[in-house]
C-alpha positions in Angstrom: 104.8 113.7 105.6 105.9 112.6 108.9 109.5 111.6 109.5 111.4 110.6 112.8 113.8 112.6 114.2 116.7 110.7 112.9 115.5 112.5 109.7 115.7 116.1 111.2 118.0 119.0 109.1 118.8 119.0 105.7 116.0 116.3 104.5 113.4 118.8 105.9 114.8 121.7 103.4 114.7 119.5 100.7 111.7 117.9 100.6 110.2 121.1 100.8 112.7 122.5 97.6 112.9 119.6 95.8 109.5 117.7 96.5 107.3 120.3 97.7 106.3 118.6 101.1 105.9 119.5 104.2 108.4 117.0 106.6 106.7 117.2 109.9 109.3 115.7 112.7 108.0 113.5 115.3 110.0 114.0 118.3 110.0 112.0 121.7 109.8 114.4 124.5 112.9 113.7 126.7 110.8 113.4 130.0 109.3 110.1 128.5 110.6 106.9 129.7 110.1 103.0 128.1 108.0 102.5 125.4 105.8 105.1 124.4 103.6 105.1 121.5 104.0 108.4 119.5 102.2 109.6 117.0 101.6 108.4 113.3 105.4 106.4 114.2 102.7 102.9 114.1 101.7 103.5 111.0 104.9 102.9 110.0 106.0 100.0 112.0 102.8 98.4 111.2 103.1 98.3 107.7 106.9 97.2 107.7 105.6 94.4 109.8 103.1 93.7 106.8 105.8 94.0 104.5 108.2 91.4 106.6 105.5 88.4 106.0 107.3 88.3 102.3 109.2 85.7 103.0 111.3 87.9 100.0 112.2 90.7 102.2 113.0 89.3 105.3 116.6 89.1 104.0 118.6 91.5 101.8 118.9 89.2 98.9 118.5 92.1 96.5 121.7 93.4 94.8 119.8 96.4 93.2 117.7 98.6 94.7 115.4 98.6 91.7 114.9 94.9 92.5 114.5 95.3 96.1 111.4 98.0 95.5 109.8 95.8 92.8 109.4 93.0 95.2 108.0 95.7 97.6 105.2 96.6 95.2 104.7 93.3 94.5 104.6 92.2 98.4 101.9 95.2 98.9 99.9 94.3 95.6 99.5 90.9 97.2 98.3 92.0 100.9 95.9 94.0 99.2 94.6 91.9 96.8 94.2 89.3 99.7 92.2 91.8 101.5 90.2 92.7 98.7 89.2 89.5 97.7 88.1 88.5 101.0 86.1 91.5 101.4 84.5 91.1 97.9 83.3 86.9 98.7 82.2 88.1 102.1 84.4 86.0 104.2 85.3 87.4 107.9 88.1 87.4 109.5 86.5 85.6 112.4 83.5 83.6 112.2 80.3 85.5 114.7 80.2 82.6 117.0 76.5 83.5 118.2 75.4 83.1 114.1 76.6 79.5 114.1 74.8 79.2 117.2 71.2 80.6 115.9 
């Protein structure tokens, strides 16, 4: 598992007692400077970006955190059932502007 350095210390020692994982920090190197892209951190942000087109968990509306991850597996279940259903009819994304052409 990779985790962000905010994460670093005790969380590493027990994942590995608890969980049995292997926590793998991603640190910035201090010489960097603006944005810089590091890796496996856009993974991540990507698919909290996916998650934030629930129009559900844009907000904190959630009192329990059992509530808040069911709408979270219900968010991903429909992403994924989008994608799979337009894979499966064999819609594109974008229409191949030289096949309407031909």
């Amino acid at each position: 598992m990779w985790a962000d350095s905010g994460y670093c210390g005790r969380l590493v020692t027990w994942a590995k007692e608890k969980l049995q994982l292997t926590l793998q920090i991603v640190k910035r190197s201090d010489g960097m400077s603006g944005f810089v892209v590091l890796p496996r951190r856009w993974v991540v942000e990507r698919s909290l970006g996916w998650l934030m087109c629930s129009r559900r968990l844009v907000r904190d509306f959630e009192i329990l955190p059992a509530s808040s991850e069911a709408f979270i597996y219900f968010s991903q279940a429909m992403l994924l059932s989008r994608r799979l259903a337009r894979r499966a009819s064999g819609h594109r994304a974008r229409p191949d502007r030289w096949a309407v052409a031909a």
